[in-house]
C-alpha positions as a Markdown table, in Angstrom:
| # | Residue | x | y | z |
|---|---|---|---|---|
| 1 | Unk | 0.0 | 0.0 | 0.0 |
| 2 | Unk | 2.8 | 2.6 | 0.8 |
| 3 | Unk | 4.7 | 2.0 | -2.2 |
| 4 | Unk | 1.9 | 1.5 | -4.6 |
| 5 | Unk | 2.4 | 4.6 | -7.3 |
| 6 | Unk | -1.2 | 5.6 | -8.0 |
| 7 | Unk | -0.4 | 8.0 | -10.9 |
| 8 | Unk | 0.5 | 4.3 | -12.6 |
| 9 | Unk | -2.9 | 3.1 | -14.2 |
| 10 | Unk | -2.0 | -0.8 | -13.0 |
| 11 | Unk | -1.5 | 0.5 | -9.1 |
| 12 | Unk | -4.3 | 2.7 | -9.4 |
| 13 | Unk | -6.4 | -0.4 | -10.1 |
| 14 | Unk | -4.3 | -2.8 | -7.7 |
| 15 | Unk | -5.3 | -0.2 | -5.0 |
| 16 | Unk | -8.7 | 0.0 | -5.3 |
| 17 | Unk | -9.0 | -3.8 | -5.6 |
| 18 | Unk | -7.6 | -4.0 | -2.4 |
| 19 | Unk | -9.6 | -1.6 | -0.5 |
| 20 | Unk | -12.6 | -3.3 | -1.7 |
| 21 | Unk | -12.1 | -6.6 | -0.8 |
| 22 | Unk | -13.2 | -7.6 | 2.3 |
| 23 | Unk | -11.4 | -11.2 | 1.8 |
| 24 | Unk | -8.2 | -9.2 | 1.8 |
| 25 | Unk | -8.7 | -6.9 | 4.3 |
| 26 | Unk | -10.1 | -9.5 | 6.8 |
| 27 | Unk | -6.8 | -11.7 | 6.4 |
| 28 | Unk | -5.3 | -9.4 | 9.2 |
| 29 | Unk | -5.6 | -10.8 | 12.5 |
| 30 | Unk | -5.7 | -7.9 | 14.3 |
| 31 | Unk | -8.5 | -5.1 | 14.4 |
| 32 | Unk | -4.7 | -2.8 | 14.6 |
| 33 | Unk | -3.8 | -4.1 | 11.8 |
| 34 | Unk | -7.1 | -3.4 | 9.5 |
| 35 | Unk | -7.3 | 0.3 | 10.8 |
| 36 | Unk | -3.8 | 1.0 | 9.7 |
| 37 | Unk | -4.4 | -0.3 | 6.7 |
| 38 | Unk | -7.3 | 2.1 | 5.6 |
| 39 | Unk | -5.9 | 4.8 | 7.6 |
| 40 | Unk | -2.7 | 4.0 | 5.2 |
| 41 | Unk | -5.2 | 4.1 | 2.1 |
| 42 | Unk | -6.9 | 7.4 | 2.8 |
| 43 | Unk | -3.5 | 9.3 | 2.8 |
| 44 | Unk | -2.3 | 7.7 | -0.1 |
| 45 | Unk | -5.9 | 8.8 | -1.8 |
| 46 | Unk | -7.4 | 11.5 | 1.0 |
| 47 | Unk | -10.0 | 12.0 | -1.5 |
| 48 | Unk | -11.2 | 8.6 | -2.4 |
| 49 | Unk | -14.8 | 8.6 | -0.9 |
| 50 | Unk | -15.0 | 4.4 | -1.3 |
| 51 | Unk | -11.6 | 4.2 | 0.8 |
| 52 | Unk | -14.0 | 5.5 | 3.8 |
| 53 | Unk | -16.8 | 3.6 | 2.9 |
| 54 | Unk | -14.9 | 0.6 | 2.9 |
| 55 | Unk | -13.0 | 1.9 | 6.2 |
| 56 | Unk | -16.9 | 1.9 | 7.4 |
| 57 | Unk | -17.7 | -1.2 | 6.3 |
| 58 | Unk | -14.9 | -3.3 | 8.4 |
| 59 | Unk | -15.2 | -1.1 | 11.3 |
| 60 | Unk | -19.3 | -2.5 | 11.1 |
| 61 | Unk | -18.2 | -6.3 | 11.0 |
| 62 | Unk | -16.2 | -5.6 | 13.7 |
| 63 | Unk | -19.1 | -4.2 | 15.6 |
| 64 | Unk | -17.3 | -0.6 | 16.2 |
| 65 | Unk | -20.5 | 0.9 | 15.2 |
| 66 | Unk | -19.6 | 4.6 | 16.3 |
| 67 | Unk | -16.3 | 4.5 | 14.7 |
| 68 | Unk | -18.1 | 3.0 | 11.5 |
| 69 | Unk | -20.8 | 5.8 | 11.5 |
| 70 | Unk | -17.9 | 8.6 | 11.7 |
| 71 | Unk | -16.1 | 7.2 | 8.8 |
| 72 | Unk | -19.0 | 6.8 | 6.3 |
| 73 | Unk | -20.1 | 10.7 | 7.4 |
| 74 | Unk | -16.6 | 11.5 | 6.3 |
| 75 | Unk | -17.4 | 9.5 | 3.2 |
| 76 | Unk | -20.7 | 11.3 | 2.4 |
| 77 | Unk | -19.3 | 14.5 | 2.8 |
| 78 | Unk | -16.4 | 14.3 | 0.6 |
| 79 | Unk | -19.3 | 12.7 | -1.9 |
| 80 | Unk | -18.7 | 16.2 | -4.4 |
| 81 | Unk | -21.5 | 15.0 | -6.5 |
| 82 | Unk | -23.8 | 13.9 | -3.9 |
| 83 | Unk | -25.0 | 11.0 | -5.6 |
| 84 | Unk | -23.4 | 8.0 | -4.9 |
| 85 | Unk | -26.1 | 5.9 | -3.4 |
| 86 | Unk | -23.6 | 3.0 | -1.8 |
| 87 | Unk | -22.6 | 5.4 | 0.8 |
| 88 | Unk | -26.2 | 5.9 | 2.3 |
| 89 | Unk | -27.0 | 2.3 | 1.8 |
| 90 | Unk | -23.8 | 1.4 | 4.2 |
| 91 | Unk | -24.6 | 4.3 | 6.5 |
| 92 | Unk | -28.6 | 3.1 | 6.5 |
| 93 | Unk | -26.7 | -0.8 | 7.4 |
| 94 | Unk | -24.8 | 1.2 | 10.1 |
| 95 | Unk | -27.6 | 2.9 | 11.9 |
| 96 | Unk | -29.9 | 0.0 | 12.1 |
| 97 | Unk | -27.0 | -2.0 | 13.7 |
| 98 | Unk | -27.1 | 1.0 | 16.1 |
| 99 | Unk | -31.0 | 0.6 | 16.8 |
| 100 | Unk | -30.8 | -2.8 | 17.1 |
| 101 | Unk | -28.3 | -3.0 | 19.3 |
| 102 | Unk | -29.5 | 0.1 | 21.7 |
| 103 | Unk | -31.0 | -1.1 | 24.6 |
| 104 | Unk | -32.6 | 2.7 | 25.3 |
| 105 | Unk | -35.4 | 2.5 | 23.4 |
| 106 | Unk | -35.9 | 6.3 | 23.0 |
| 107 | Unk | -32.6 | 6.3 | 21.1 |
| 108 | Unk | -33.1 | 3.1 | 19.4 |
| 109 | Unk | -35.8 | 4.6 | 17.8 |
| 110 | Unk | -34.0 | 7.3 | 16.8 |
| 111 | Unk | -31.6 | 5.5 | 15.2 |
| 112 | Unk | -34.2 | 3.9 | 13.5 |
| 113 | Unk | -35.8 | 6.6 | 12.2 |
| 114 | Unk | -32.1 | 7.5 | 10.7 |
| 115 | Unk | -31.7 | 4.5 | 8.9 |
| 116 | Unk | -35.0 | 4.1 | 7.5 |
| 117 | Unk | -34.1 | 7.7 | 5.9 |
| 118 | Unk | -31.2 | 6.5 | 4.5 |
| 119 | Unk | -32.8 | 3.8 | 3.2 |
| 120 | Unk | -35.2 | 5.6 | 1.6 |
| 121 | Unk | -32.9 | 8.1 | -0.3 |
| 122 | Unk | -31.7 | 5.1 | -2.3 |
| 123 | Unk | -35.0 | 4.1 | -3.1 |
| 124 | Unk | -35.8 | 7.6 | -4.4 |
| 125 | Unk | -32.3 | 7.4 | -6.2 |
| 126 | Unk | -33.3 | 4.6 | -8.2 |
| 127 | Unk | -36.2 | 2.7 | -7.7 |
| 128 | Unk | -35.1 | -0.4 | -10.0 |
| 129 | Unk | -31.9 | -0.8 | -7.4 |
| 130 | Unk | -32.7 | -4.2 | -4.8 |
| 131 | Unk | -30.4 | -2.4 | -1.6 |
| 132 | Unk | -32.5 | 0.3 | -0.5 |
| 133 | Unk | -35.9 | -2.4 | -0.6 |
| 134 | Unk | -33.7 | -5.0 | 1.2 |
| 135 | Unk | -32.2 | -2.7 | 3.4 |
| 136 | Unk | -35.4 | -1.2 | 4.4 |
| 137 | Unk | -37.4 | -4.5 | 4.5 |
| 138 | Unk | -34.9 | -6.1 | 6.6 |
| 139 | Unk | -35.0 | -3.0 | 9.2 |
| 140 | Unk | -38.5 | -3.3 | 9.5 |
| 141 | Unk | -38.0 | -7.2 | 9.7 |
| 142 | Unk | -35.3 | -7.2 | 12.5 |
| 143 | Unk | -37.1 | -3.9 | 14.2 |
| 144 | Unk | -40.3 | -6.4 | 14.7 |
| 145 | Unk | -38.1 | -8.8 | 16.3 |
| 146 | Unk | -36.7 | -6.3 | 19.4 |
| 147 | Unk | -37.3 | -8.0 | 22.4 |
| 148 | Unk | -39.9 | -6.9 | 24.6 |
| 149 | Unk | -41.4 | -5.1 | 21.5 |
| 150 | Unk | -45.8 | -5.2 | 22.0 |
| 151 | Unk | -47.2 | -7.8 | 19.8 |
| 152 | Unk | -49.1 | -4.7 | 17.7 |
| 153 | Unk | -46.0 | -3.1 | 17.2 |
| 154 | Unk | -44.4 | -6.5 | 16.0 |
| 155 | Unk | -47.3 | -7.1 | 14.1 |
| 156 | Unk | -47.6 | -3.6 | 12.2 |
| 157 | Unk | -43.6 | -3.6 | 11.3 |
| 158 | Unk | -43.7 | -7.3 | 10.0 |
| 159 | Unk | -46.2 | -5.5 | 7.6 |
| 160 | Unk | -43.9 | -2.8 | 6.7 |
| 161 | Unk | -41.7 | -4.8 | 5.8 |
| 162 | Unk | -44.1 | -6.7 | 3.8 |
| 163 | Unk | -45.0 | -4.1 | 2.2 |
| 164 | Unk | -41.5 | -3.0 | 1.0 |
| 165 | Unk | -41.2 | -6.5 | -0.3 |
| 166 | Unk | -44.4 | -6.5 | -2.0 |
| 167 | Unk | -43.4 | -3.2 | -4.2 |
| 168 | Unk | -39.8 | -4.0 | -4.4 |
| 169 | Unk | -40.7 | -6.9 | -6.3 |
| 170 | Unk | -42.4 | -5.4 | -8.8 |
| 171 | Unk | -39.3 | -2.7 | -9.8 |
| 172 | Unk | -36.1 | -4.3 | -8.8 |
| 173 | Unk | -34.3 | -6.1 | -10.7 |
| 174 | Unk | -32.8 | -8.1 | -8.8 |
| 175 | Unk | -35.0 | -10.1 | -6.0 |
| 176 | Unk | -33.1 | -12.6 | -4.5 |
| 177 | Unk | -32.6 | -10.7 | -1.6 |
| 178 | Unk | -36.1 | -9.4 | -1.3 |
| 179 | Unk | -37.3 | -13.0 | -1.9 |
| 180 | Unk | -34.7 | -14.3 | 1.3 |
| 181 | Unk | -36.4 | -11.2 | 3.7 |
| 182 | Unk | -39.9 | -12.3 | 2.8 |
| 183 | Unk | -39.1 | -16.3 | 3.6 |
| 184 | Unk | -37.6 | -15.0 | 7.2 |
| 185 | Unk | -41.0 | -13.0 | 7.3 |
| 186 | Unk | -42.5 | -16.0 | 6.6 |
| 187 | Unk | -40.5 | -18.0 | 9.4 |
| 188 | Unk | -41.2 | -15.6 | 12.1 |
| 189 | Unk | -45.0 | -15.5 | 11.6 |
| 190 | Unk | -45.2 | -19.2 | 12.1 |
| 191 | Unk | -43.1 | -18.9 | 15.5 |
| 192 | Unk | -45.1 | -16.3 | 16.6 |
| 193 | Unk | -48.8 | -17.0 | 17.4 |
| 194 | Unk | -49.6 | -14.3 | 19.0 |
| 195 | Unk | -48.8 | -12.0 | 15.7 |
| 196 | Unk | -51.0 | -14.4 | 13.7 |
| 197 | Unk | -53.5 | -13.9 | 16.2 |
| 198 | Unk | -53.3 | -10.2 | 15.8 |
| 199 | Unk | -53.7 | -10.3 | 11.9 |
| 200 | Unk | -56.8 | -12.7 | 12.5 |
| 201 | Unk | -58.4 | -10.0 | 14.6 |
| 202 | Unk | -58.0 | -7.2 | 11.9 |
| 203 | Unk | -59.4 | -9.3 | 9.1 |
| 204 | Unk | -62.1 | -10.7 | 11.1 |
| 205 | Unk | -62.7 | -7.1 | 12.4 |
| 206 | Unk | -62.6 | -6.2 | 8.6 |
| 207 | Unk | -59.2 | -3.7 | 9.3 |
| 208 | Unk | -56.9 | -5.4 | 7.8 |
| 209 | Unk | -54.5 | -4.1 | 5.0 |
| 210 | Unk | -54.1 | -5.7 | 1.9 |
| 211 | Unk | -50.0 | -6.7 | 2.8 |
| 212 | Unk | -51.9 | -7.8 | 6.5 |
| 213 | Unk | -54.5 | -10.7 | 4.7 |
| 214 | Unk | -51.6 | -11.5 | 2.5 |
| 215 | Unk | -49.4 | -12.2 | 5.6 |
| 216 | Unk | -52.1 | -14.9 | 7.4 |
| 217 | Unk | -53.3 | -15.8 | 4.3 |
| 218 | Unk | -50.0 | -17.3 | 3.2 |
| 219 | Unk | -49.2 | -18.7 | 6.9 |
| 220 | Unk | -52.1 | -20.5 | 7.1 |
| 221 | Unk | -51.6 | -22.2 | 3.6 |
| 222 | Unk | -48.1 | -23.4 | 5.2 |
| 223 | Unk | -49.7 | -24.7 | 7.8 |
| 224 | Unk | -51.9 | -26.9 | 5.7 |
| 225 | Unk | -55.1 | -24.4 | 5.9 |
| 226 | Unk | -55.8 | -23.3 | 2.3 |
| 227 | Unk | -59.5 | -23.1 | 3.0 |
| 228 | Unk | -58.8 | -20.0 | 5.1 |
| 229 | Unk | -56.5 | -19.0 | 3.3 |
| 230 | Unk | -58.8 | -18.5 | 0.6 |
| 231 | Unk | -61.4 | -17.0 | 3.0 |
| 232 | Unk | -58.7 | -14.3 | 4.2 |
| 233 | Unk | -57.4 | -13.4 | 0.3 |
| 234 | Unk | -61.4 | -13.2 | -0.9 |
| 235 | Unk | -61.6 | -9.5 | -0.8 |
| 236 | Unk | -58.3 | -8.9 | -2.6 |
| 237 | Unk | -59.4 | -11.5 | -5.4 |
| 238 | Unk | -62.9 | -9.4 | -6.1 |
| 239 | Unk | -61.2 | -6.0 | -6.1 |
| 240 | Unk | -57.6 | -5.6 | -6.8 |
| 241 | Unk | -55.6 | -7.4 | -9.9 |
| 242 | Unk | -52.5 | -5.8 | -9.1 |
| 243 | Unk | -51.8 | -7.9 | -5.3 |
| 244 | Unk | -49.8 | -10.9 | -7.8 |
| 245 | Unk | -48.4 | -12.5 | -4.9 |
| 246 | Unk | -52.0 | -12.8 | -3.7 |
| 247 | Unk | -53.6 | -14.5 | -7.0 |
| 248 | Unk | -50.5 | -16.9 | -6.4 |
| 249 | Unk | -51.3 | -18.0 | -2.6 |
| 250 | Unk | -54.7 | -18.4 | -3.4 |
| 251 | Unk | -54.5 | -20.3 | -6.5 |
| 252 | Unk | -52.5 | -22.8 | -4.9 |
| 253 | Unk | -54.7 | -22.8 | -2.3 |
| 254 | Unk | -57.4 | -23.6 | -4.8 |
| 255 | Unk | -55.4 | -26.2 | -6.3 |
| 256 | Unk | -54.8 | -27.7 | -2.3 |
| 257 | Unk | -58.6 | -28.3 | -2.0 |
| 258 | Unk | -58.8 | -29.6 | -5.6 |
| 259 | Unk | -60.6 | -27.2 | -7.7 |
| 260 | Unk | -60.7 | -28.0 | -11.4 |
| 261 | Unk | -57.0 | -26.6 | -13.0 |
| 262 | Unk | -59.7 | -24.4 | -15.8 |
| 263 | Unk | -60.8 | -23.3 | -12.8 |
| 264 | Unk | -57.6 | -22.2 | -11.3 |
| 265 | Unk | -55.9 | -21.0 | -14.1 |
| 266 | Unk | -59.0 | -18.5 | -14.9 |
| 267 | Unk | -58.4 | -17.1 | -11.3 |
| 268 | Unk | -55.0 | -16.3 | -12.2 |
| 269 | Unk | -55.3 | -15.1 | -15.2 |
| 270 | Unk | -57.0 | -11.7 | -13.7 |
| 271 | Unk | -54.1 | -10.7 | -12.7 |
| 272 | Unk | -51.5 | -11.4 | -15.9 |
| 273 | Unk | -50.9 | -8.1 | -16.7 |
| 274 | Unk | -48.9 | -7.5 | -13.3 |
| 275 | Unk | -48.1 | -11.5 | -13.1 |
| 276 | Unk | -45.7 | -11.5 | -16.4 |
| 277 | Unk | -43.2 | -9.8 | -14.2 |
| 278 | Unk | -43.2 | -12.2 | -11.7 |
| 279 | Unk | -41.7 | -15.7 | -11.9 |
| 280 | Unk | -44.2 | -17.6 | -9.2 |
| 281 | Unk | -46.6 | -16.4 | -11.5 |
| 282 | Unk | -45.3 | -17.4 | -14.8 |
| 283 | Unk | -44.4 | -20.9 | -13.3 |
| 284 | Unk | -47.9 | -21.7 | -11.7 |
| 285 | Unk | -49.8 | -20.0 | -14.8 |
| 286 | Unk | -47.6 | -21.6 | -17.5 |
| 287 | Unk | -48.2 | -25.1 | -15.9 |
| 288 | Unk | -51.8 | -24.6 | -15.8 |
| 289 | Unk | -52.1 | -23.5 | -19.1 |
| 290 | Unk | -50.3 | -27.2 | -20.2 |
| 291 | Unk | -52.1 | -29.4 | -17.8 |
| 292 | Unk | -55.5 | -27.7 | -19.5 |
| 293 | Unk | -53.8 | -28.5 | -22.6 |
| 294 | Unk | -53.4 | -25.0 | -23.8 |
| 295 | Unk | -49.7 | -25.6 | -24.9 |
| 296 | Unk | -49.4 | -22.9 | -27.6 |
| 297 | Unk | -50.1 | -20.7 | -24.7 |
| 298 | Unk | -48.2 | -21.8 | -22.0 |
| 299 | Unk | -45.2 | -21.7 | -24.5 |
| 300 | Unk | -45.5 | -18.0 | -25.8 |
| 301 | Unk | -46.1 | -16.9 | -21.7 |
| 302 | Unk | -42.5 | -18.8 | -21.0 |
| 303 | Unk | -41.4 | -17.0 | -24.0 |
| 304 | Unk | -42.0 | -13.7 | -23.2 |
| 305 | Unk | -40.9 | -14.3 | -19.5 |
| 306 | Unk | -37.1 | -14.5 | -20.7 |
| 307 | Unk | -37.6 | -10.4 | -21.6 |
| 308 | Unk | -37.4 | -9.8 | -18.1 |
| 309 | Unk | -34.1 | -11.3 | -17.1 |
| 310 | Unk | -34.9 | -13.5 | -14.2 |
| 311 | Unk | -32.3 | -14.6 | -12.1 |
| 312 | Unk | -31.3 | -18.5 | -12.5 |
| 313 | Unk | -32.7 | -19.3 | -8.8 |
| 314 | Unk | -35.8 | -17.8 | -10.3 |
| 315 | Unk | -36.5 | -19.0 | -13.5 |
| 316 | Unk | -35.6 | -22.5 | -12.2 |
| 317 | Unk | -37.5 | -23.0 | -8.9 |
| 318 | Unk | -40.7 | -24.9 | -9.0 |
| 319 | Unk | -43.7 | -23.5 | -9.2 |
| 320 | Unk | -46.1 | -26.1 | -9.9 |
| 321 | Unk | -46.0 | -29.8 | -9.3 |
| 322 | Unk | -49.0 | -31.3 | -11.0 |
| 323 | Unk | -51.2 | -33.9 | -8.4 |
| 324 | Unk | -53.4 | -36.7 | -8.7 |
| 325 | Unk | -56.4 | -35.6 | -8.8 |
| 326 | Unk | -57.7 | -38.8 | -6.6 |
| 327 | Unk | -54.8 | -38.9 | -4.5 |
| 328 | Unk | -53.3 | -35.5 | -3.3 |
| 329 | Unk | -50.2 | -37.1 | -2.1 |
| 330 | Unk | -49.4 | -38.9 | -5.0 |
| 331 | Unk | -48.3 | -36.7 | -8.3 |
| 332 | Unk | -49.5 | -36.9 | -11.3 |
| 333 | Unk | -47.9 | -39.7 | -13.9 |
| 334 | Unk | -47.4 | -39.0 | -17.5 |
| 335 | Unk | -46.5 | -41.6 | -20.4 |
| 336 | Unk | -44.0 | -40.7 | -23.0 |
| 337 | Unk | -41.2 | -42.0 | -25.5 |
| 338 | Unk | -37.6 | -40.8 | -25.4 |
| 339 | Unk | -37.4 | -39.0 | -28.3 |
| 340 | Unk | -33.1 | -37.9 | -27.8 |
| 341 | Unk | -30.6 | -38.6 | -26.1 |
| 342 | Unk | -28.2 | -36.0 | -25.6 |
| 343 | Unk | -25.2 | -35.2 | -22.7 |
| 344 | Unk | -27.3 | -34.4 | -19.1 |
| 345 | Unk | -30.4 | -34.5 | -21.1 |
| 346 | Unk | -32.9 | -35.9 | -23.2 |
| 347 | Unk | -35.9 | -35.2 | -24.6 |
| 348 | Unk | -39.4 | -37.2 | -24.3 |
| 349 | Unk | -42.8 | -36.9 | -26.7 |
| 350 | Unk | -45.7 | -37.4 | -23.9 |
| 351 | Unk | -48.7 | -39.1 | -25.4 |
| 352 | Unk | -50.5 | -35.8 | -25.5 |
| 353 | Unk | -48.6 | -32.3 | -25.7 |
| 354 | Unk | -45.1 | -31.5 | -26.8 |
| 355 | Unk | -41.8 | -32.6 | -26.1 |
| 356 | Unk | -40.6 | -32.2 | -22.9 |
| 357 | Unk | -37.1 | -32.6 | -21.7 |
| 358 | Unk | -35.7 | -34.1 | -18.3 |
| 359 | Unk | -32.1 | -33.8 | -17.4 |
| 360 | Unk | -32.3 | -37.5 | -16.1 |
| 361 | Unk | -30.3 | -40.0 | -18.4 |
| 362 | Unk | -30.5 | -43.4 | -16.0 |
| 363 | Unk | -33.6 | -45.0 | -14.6 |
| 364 | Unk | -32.3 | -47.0 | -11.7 |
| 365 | Unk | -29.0 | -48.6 | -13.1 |
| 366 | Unk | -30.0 | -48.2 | -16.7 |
| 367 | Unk | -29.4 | -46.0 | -18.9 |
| 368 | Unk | -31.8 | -44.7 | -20.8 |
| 369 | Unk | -31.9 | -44.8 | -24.6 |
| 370 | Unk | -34.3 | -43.3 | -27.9 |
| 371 | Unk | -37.1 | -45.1 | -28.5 |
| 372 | Unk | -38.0 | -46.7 | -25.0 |
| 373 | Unk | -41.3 | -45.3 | -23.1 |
| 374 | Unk | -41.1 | -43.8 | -19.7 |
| 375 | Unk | -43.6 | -42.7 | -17.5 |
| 376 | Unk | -42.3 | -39.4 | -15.5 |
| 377 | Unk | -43.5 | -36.8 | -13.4 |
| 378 | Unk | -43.8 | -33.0 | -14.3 |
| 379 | Unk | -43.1 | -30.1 | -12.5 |
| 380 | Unk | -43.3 | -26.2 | -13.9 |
| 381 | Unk | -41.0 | -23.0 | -13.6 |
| 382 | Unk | -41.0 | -19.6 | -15.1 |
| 383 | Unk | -38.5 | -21.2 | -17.6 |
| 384 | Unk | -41.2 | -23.8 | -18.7 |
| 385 | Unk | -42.1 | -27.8 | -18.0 |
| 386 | Unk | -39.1 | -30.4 | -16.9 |
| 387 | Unk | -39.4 | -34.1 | -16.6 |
| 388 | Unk | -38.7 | -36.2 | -13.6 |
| 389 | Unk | -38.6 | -39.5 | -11.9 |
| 390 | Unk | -38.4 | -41.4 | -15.1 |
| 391 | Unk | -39.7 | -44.5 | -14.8 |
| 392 | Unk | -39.2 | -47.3 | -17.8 |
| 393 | Unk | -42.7 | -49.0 | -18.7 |
């Protein structure tokens, strides 16, 4: 670092590898040892705004929160254009350490309140950008988990954050981490009764929010209650097309008591002009349209999907997994003939619909070859159908 020439292009670019990496900079052993080495880095670049922020950033693993707040002020304030939204996202990530770890509750608050602003200004920055959703869903998330926190105040933050989730999904673009807040949403809801409890009370008391009938709605699907889930989601169904997630939850909870798929897929479909955006929705809607036999359509929906560049967690996590309807626990079997056989996958021709492909290539201890009939199981994604458990007749 001290004999690093940044008026050289190569050390310029060595440098600010270096201070970005937190692989490198956590090989010291010694909390010493990490502060010289930023406090080495801003004098050999006293202007370089990311040195601070990355200063910030250790100083925050290494729980030195007011040190860490000091250093990405610095940062912000040498920020000439004032528009670099990474530095208010790592001060937002700082200040909600600082709430949650501020047993004062006045000033936990407070700090709170800071963060959420920060927050905030990178969501007005740019709407499309995950951190400022993520950071400000997982505040609410983590805020509703404080200890001795009333269950209403619990309750109305796990919404918040809900709600963050909820819109963040439809602009980001990317959603993984939106997607991971909403499944820890998910988690705490079903260890806390008492919250569930209080979201019962406001839709049976007919107060509830839309984000607040979506939260108990889904909860009690997990719990193996999709007849109330419906019951809880009814009002959204009738009067709002937008609440995707929604059409989701209570299409597979009409699929749960065995409603017809025509059925199903007609509910769904009110809501397709929000749902193309969405990969749940393009994975349950897209297999409905091919168990109805509506292939033509199910293909062009899986088409157009790739136009909004999915992530590869989303276009390939199932969706829809076709049951019996006699049986429930049982999935539904399908008859086909290996069509090709190609390297990790082959391609089968079901009796009814088109080709299909399965990236299995042994059944058992045999391997499978062109021309022999299978029967296999299908499951659905937003990238389309996929074969599995092949089975040789």
């Amino acid at each position: 670092m001290e004999k690093l020439n940044l008026t050289y292009s190569l050390d310029k670019v060595v440098f600010e590898r270096f201070i970005k990496s937190d692989e490198i900079v956590d090989t010291f052993s010694t909390l010493d040892g990490k502060i010289k080495f930023f406090e080495t880095a801003a004098r050999r670049d006293p202007d370089n705004v990311f040195v601070l922020q990355h200063f910030a950033r250790m100083l925050l693993r290494e729980n030195k929160l007011t040190l860490a707040l000091t250093q990405i002020d610095n940062a912000i304030s040498k920020d000439r254009t004032k528009s670099i939204r990474s530095l208010h996202h790592t001060r937002g990530l700082i200040l909600a350490e600082l709430a949650m770890s501020e047993e004062n509750g006045d000033v936990a608050r407070k700090w709170l309140a800071h963060s959420e602003r920060e927050f905030l200004h990178c969501m007005a920055a740019k709407e499309s950008d995950s951190y400022g959703h993520s950071g400000l869903a997982s505040l609410y998330l983590r805020w509703s988990q404080r200890p001795k926190l009333s269950t209403d105040e619990a309750t109305e933050y796990l919404e918040k954050a809900e709600g963050v989730v909820s819109h963040g999904l439809r602009v980001v673009s990317d959603r993984t981490s939106l997607l991971i807040t909403s499944a820890e949403m998910q988690k705490e809801l079903g260890n806390q009764p008492a919250r569930l409890i209080k979201l019962w009370q406001a839709v049976d008391s007919n107060s509830a929010s839309v984000i607040g009938r979506y939260l108990l709605a889904r909860a009690y699907r997990e719990q193996g209650e999709p007849r109330k889930t419906m019951e809880v989601l009814e009002p959204i169904i009738k009067t709002d097309f937008k609440q995707v997630r929604a059409y989701v939850e209570y299409t597979r909870a009409m699929l749960e008591i065995g409603e017809p798929i025509k059925k199903c897929a007609a509910t769904l479909a009110q809501c397709r002009l929000d749902g193309e955006s969405d990969p749940s929705f393009v994975g349950l809607y897209g297999g409905l349209l091919f168990m109805e036999g509506k292939y033509g359509d199910a293909e062009k929906l899986w088409d157009s999907a790739k136009e909004h560049n999915f992530s590869y967690e989303e276009r390939i996590k199932r969706q829809y997994t076709p049951r019996d309807f006699a049986d429930p626990t049982k999935r539904t079997q399908f008859l086909g003939v290996i069509q090709h056989v190609k390297p990790g996958y082959l391609l089968i021709q079901p009796d009814e619909g088109p080709v299909v492909i399965s990236t299995m290539t042994v059944a058992g201890e045999a391997v499978l070859c062109r021309g022999q009939k299978v029967t296999f199981e299908l499951t659905f994604s937003a990238e389309g159908s996929l074969a599995e458990n092949l089975k040789m007749v």
